[in-house]
C-alpha positions in Angstrom: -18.5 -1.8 28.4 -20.2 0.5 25.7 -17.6 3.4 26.7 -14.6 1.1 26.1 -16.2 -0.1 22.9 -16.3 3.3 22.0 -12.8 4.3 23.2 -11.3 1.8 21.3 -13.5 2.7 18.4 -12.4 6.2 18.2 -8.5 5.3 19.1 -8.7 2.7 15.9 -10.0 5.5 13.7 -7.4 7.8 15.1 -4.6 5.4 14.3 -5.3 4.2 11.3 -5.9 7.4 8.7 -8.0 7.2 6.4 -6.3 7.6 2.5 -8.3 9.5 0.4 -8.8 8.1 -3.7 -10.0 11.3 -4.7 -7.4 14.9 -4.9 -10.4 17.5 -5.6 -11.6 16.0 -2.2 -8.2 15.9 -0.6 -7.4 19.7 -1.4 -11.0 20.4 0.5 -10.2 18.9 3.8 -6.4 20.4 3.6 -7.6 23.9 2.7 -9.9 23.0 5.8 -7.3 21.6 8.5 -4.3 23.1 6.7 -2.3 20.0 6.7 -0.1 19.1 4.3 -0.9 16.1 1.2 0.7 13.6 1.2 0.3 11.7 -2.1 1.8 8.2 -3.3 2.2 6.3 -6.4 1.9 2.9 -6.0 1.7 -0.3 -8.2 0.5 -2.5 -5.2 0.3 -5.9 -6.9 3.4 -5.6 -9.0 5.8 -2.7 -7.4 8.5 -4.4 -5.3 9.2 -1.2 -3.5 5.7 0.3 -3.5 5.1 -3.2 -1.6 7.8 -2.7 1.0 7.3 1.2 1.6 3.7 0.4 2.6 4.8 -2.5 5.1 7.7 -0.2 6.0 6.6 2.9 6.6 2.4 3.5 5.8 1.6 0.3 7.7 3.3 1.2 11.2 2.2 2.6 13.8 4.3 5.7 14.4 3.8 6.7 10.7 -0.2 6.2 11.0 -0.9 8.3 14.6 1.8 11.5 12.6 -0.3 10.6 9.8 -3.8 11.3 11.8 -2.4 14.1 13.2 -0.6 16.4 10.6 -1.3 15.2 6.9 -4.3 14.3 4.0 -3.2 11.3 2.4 -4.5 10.4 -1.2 -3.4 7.0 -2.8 -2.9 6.7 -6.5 -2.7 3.0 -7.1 -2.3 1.3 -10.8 -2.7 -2.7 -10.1 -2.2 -5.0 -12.9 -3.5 -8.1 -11.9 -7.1 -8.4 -13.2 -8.4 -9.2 -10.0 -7.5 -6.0 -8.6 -8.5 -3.8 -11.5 -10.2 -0.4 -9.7 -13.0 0.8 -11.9 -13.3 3.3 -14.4 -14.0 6.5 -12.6 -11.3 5.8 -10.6 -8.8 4.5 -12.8 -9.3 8.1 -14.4 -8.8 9.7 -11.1 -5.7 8.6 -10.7 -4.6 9.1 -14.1 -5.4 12.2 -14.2 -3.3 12.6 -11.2 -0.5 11.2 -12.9 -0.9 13.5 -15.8 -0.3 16.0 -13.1 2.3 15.1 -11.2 3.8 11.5 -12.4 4.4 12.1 -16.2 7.2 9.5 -15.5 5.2 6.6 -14.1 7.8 6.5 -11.2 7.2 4.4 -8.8 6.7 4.3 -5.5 6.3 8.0 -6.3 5.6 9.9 -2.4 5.2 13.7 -2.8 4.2 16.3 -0.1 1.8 18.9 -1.3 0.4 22.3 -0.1 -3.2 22.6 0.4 -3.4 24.7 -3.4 -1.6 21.0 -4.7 1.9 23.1 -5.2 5.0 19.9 -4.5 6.7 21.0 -1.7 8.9 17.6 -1.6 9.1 14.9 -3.5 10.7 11.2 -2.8 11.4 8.8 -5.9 11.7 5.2 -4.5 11.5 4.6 -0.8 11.7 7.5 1.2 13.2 6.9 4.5 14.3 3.5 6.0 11.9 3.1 8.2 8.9 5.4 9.4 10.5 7.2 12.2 13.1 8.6 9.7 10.2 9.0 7.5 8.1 11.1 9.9 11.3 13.2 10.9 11.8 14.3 7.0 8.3 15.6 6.9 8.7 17.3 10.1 11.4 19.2 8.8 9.9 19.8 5.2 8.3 23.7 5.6 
């Protein structure tokens, strides 16, 4: 019974990637792995599309395992509602990331990243209608 436990652990992890808050840390473990960052701009409390691309196309299955396998993902989110304020250090994290890459404030915002932070793609909106048309963009993005 403790195997299984553990099977299922580990398969749970494996599916569901973790997305990194942090783009100093996500450059480490893609110089590391050489994978691909995959970065996203999100107002998850307010952003109709930001909203529907993570239901879409972060939360499903096919999407999460390619996600495990063969990218870093870092989330940059900038909530409005009070009860979903992030604190300060990482409010600044983020903004600082949007200094670098969303001078806009587009958003959803998804760009695809070397492991030296250089864009290698970059999606305004949603990106794909659904995660398996998603996944095939980035497998075709060198």
């Amino acid at each position: 019974m403790n195997l299984l436990f553990v099977f299922l652990s580990a398969w749970s992890l494996s599916a569901n990637p973790t997305w990194l808050k942090d783009m100093e840390q996500a450059k480490k473990v893609s110089h590391e792995t050489h994978k691909y960052i995959l970065v996203n701009f999100s107002g998850s409390d307010w952003c109709g599309p930001c909203i529907k691309l993570e239901k879409q196309i972060f939360e499903n299955p096919q999407f999460q395992e390619f996600a495990s396998e063969n990218l870093v993902l870092v989330n940059a989110d900038f909530p409005r509602l009070k009860k979903n304020q992030l604190d300060k250090a990482q409010m600044g994290l983020n903004e600082k990331l949007a200094e670098q890459y969303n001078k806009s404030g587009i958003f959803p915002l998804t760009l695809l990243l070397d492991e030296n932070g250089k864009v290698v793609k970059k999606w305004e909106g949603i990106p794909a209608k659904d995660a398996p048309a998603f996944i095939a963009q980035l497998k075709t993005t060198k």
